[in-house]
N, C-alpha and C positions, 0 to 999 in steps of 0.2 A: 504494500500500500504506500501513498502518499507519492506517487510517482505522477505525472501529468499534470495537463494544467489547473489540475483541480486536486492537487496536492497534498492542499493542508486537512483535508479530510480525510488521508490513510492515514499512515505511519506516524505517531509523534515524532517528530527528531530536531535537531540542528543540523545546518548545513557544514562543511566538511571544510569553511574555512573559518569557522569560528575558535577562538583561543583557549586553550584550556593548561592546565598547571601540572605536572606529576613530578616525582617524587624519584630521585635515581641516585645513588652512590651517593646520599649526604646534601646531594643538591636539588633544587628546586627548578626546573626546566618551564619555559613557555611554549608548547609546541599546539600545530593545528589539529582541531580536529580529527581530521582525516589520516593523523600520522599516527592516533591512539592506537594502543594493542588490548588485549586482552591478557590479564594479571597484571597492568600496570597502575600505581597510585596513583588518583588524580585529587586534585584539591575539593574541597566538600565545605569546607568552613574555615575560618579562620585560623586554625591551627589543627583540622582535622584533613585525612586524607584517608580515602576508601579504595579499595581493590577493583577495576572494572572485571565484572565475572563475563560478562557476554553481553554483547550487539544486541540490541530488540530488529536494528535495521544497523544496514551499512552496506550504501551504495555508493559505488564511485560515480563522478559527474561523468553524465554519457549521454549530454544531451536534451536530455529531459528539464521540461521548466517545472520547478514546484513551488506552488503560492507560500507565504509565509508573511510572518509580520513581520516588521522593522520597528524594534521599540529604543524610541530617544530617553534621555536621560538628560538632565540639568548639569551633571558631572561629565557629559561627553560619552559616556559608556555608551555603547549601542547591544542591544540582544536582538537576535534572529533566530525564530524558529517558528511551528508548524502553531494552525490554532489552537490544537486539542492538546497541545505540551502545558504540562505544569509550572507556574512559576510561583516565589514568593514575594509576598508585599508584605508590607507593613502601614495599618491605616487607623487614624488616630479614632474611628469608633468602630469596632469589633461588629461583624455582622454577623445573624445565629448561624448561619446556613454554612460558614466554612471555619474549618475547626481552626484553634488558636494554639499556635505551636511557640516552644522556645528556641531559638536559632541564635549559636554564638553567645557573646559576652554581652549581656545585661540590654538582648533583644528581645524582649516578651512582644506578646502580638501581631505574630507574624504568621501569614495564613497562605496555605498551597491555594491557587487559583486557577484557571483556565487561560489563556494566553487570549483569548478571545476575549475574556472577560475584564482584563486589563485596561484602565482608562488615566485619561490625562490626572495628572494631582497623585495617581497611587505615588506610592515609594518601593520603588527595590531596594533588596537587598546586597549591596556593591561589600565587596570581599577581595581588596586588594590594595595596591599602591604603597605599603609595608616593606617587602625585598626592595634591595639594589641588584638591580638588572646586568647583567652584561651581555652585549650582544653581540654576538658569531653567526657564523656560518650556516651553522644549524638550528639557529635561532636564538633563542635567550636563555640565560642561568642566573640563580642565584644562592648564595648557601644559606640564605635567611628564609628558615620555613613558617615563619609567624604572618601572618597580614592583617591590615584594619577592618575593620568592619563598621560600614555606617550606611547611612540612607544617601537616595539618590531618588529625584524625583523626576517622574515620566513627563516629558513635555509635547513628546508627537507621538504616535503613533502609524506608521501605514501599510499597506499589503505590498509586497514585491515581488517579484519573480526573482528567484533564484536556480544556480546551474552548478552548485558546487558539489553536486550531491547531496545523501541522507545519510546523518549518524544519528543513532538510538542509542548512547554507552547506557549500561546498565550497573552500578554499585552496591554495593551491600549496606552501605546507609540510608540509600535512597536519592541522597542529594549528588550533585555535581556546579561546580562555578564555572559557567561558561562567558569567556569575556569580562570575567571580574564580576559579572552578579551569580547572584547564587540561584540555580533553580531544581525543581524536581527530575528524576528522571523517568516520572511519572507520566504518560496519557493513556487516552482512548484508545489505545490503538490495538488492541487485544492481548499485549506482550504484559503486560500486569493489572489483568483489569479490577482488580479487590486492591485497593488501598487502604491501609487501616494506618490511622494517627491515634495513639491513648486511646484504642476499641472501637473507633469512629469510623465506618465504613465511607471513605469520599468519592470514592467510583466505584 
């Protein structure tokens, strides 16, 4: 799923040039998406990093357009993914309908949501800018495994077409930070369709 121009209604994923963080010989590497493997650590929180066990999806770009959002941010961050992908917010009054998680260092109120459902004024959840970078060949390093964590507020939102391909990474905590915010590795898309937060069934 999630293949064609009508995309964002298979496969949850990210596209395969989105940025993600793991974890190798002491250091803390920048690499894209599409370069991820499976048994590798990728960043999940602010000091935390989970094992990817398996793919939900991962397609190399072959062509295929696939709709997606393009979510702005007040910090410059950008997230790109499918609509039924999960993401975390953080919003200053709690709504009943999605459950209210802890995430990171003295981040209460922060709730898995729909990528669709996402609007101007939320806050993501930005998980990054802490390392000093170095940058080579094969992209970026650093041996500082700690980063910040704060809010970042969505100011655009739009639908795009993307050709980078489909990634699905799957973790054992559930989360992943793609491009410095943090989101689930949760959707619709039938690769984990029971989500449970504290006994909460959220799909």
């Amino acid at each position: 799923g999630g293949r064609g121009s009508s995309g964002g209604h298979g496969s949850g994923c990210f596209p395969g040039d989105s940025l993600v963080e793991v974890k190798k010989g002491g250091q803390i590497h920048k690499i894209s998406l599409q370069n991820l493997k499976i048994g590798e650590e990728v960043r999940t929180g602010s000091d935390s990093f989970s094992e990817v066990y398996a793919f939900g999806t991962r397609h190399a770009s072959d062509g295929y357009d696939v709709s997606m959002l393009r979510i702005h941010t007040d910090s410059g961050s950008i997230l790109e993914l499918t609509d039924n992908h999960l993401v975390f917010i953080k919003k200053s009054e709690p709504k009943p309908d999605i459950r209210r998680l802890q995430i990171g260092h003295g981040l209460s109120d922060c709730k898995a949501t729909f990528a669709n459902h996402v609007r101007v004024g939320d806050e993501l959840i930005l998980v990054q800018d802490a390392p000093d970078w170095v940058v080579h060949d094969g992209g970026a390093s650093s041996a500082k495994k700690k980063a910040s964590t704060s809010t970042s507020t969505v100011i655009n939102i739009e639908s795009v077409i993307k050709r980078e391909g489909l990634y699905h990474p799957l973790t054992y905590d559930g989360r992943i930070v793609v491009n410095g915010i943090l989101a689930s590795v949760h959707a619709t898309d039938g690769i984990a369709p029971f989500v449970h937060f504290g006994g909460i069934q959220l799909v």
